[in-house]
C-alpha positions, 0 to 999 in steps of 0.5 A, spaced: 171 364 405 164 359 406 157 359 402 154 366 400 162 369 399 164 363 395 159 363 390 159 371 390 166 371 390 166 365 384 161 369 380 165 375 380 171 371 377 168 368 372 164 375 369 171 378 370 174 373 366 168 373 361 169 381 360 177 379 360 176 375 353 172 380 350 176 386 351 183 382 349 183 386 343 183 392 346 190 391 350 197 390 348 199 383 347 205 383 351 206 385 358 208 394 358 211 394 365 219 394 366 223 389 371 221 390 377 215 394 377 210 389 379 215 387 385 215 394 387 209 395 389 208 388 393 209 388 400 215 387 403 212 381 409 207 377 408 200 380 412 198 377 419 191 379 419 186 377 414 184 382 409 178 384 405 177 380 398 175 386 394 182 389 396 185 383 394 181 383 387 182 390 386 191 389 387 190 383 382 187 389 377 190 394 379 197 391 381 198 384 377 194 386 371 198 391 368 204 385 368 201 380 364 202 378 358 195 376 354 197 369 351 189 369 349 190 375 344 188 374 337 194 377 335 199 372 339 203 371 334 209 369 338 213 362 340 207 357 340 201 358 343 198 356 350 191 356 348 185 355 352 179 355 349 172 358 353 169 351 353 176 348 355 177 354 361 169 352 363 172 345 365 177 348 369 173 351 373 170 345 375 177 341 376 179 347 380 173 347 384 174 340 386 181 338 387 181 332 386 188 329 387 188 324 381 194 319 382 191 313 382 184 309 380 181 309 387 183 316 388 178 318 382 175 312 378 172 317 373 179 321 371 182 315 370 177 312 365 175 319 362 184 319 361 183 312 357 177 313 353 179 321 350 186 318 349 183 313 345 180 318 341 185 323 339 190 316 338 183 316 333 184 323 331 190 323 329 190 317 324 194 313 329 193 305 328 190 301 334 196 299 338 199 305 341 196 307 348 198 313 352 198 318 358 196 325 359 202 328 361 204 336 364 208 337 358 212 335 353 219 336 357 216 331 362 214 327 356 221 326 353 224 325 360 219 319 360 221 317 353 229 318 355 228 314 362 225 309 358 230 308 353 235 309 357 233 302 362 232 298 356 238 299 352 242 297 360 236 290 360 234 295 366 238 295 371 240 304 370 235 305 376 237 299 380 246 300 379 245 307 376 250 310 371 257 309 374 261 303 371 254 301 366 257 302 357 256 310 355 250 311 352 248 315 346 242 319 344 241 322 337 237 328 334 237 333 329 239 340 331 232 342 330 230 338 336 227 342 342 232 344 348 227 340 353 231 334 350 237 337 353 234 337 359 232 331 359 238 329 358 241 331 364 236 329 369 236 322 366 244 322 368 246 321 361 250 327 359 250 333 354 256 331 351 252 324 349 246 327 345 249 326 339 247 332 334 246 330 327 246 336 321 239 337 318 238 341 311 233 341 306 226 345 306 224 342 312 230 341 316 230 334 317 236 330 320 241 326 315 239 319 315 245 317 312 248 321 317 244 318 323 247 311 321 254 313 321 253 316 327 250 310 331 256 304 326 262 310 330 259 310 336 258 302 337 265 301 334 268 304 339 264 301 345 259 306 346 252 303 347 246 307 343 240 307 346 235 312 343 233 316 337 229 323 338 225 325 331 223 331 330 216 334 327 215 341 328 221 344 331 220 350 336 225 355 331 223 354 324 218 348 324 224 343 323 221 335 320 224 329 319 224 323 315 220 320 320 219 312 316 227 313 314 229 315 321 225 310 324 227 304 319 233 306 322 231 304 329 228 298 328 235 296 324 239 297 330 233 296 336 234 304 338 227 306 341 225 312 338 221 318 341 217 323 337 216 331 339 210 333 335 209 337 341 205 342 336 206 339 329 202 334 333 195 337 332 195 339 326 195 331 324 188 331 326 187 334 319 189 327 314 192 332 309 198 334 314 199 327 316 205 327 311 208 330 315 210 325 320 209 319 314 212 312 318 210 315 325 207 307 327 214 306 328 214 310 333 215 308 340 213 314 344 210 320 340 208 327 345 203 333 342 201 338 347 193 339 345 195 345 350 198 348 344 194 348 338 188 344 338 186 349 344 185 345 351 188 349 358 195 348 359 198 344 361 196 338 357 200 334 354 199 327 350 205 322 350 202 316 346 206 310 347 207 303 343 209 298 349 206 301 356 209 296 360 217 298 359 215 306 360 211 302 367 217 299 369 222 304 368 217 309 372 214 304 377 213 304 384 209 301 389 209 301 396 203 299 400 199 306 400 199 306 393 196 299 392 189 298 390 187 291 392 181 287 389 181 291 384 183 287 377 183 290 370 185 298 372 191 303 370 193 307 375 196 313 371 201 315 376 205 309 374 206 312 366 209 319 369 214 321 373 210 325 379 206 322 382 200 327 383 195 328 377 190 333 376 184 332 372 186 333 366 183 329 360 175 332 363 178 339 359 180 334 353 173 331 353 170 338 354 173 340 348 172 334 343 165 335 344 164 342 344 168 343 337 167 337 335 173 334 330 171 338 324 171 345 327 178 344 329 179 342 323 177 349 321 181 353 325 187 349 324 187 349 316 185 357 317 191 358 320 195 354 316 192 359 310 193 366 313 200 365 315 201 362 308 198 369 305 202 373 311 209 369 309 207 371 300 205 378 302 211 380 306 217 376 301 213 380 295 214 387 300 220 391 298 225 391 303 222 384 306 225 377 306 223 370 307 228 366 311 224 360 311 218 358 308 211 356 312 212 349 315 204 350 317 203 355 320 210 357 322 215 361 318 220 366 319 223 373 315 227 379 316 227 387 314 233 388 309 233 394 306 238 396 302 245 398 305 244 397 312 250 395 316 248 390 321 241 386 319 241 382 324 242 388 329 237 392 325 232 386 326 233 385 333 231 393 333 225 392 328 222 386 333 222 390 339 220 395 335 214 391 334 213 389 341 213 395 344 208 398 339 203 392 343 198 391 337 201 384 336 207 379 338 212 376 335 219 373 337 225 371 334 231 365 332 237 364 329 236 360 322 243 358 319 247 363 323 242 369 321 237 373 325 230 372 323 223 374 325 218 368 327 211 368 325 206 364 326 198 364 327 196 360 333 191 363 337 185 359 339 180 365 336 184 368 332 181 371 326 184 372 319 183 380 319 188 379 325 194 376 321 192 382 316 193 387 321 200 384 323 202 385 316 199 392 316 203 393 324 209 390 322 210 395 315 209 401 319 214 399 324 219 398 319 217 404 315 218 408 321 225 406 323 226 409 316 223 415 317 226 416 324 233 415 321 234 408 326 237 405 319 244 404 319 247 404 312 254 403 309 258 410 309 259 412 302 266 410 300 
């Protein structure tokens, strides 16, 4: 494809996604298509011979389209959105079309200079002090591993990556049950082990770990010869919205000199709002924090900020530098690649910078403090419907509920029942969690451009559903004695 067809081609993605946005609201959220009906009509062998682009964009519509699950719906209510603002996918048209391969300083000045100076400007935004530097990550998971690889290397004086693990003291990890399971992982491929995460129990509102707790935790853990490294806070867990005590967590790091990361990977956006910034009170004692603008705040996944207190320690943990990385007569530069664990790097922040100065701070202010509203009215609305319960109250804009009517058997069945119900309905999308054990609904207001008559709608979408398993008998209730 060269010159006219190009621009053609590049012309008619950009009206299509044009008319794509507007019409999501005439589509169902969540992809209708059952297991394999997409595979099926794909061709078994690669083609040998070109084939006609109108071809290949009319199999996309007619083929592909049909299985996707529209993540820019405004009644994406399910898990934390993925948005990308229209200013966001703007940008990345222009990344795309580039292709620039950003690892290093000399590989593309302008991305590591426009890295430095947005992340200063969100480290700005979010009310962090003067001080804490960062790195535009591809996710919150590879963000912690760096925290975790961090952690490890300076509680083992950093000779992990040199003698490895075998024969080093037994190091130890701490978090609440509330954390993400992007910690687990990473506590696999740091070669630390699953059995070395140390759980420890959460309660309260919010769902924050026991600080006393943590402390007997860590007092056991060096009694018997164990070797803590790290504490993982939470702030706006992925089930129910669990937040910890941030100050009292991290006083307790710096007692016992644990580095201390904190995943706010959505929470985090919802800080550039100074009155949420209770929520993580004490979080200048953080180490490492990460918050994905690519969740709330609106840029095109992935983008994922890790903000960090001491550089140095994350580059020496995560450093490598051959020859052909070296950029010499060059003083004064970050080479970016060296603050994450792969060494290629899309142009990230130009999305970031794109978006700050199309919305500016104050209008996703706005969005955020509306969303927080309207899932706040949604969640009084459905605990004052008969037959509804709150399972947990709103943490911004994220709660959970269920369906109770009277005599049913299996409440937890029957809400398995309602919220494929719903799903399958396709007008909205919601997912479930476990909270203490019981089966619950989740529900939060996310989407970039999302309106409150949406979050109206789902209240009216997530009664009928219910009120029609009633009617159809689907309702299992207690036989009479």
């Amino acid at each position: 494809m060269k010159g006219e067809e190009f621009r053609h081609w590049s012309r008619k993605a950009a009206d299509w996604g044009a008319d794509y946005r507007e019409t999501l609201r005439e589509r169902p959220v969540r992809a209708q298509t059952q297991p394999g009906e997409i595979a099926m009509q794909i061709a078994d062998i690669p083609p040998e011979v070109a084939e006609p682009m109108e071809q290949i964009f009319a199999d996309f519509e007619q083929k592909i389209l049909p299985g996707m699950t529209h993540w820019q719906h405004p009644r994406f209510f399910a898990y934390f959105p993925a948005n990308a603002a229209p200013v966001s996918v703007v940008a990345e048209y222009l990344v795309t079309v580039m292709a620039a391969q950003c690892m290093l300083w000399q590989t593309s000045p302008a991305a590591t200079e426009l890295e430095t100076r947005v992340i200063d400007w969100l480290r700005q935004a979010l009310g962090l002090p003067e001080g804490f530097s960062g790195v535009i990550q591809d996710s919150a998971s590879s963000a912690t591993l760096a925290a975790v690889l961090t952690m490890r290397e300076r509680a083992l004086e950093w000779q992990g990556n040199k003698e490895g693990l075998s024969g080093q003291s037994r190091l130890r990890i701490y978090s609440s049950d509330q954390v993400h399971t992007s910690i687990d992982r990473a506590i696999w491929v740091a070669g630390i082990g699953e059995d070395n995460l140390v759980r420890i129990p959460a309660g309260g509102r919010f769902r924050a770990m026991d600080a006393a707790a943590l402390e007997t935790a860590i007092l056991a853990d060096k009694e018997r010869g164990f070797l803590p490294a790290g504490i993982i806070a939470c702030v706006g867990g992925t089930s129910v919205g669990g937040t910890d005590d941030i100050a009292a967590v991290a006083a307790i790091a710096q007692k016992y000199g644990l580095y201390l990361h904190v995943d706010a990977a959505w929470a985090g956006s919802a800080m550039i709002c100074p009155e949420f910034r209770h929520f993580w009170a004490g979080i200048e004692g953080a180490d490492s924090i990460v918050f994905n603008p690519h969740k709330w705040l609106g840029a095109q996944f992935d983008c994922s900020v890790q903000f960090i207190r001491d550089p140095d320690s994350l580059v020496r943990t995560l450093a490598i530098k051959p020859e052909y990385l070296k950029t010499h007569g060059k003083d004064g530069i970050i080479n970016y690649s060296e603050w994450s664990v792969p060494l290629g790097r899309r142009f990230r922040a130009l999305k970031l910078w794109f978006l700050l100065r199309a919305h500016g701070l104050e209008g996703l202010r706005t969005m955020i403090r509306n969303h927080v509203a309207w899932a706040e009215a949604l969640a009084t609305r459905i605990a004052a419907e008969p037959g509804f319960e709150l399972v947990s109250e709103p943490m911004l804009s994220l709660f959970s509920f269920r369906h109770a009517p009277e005599g049913v058997v299996d409440l937890d069945a029957h809400n398995q029942q309602l919220v494929n119900a719903i799903n399958d309905d396709g007008r909205i999308y919601l997912t479930q969690t476990r909270v203490d054990g019981r089966f619950a609904i989740r529900f939060q207001v996310g989407q970039f451009e999302a309106e409150e008559q949406d979050v109206a709608d789902a209240f009216k979408v997530i009664a009928e559903v219910a009120a029609s398993l009633e009617h159809e008998g689907n309702v299992k209730t207690v036989e009479p004695a």
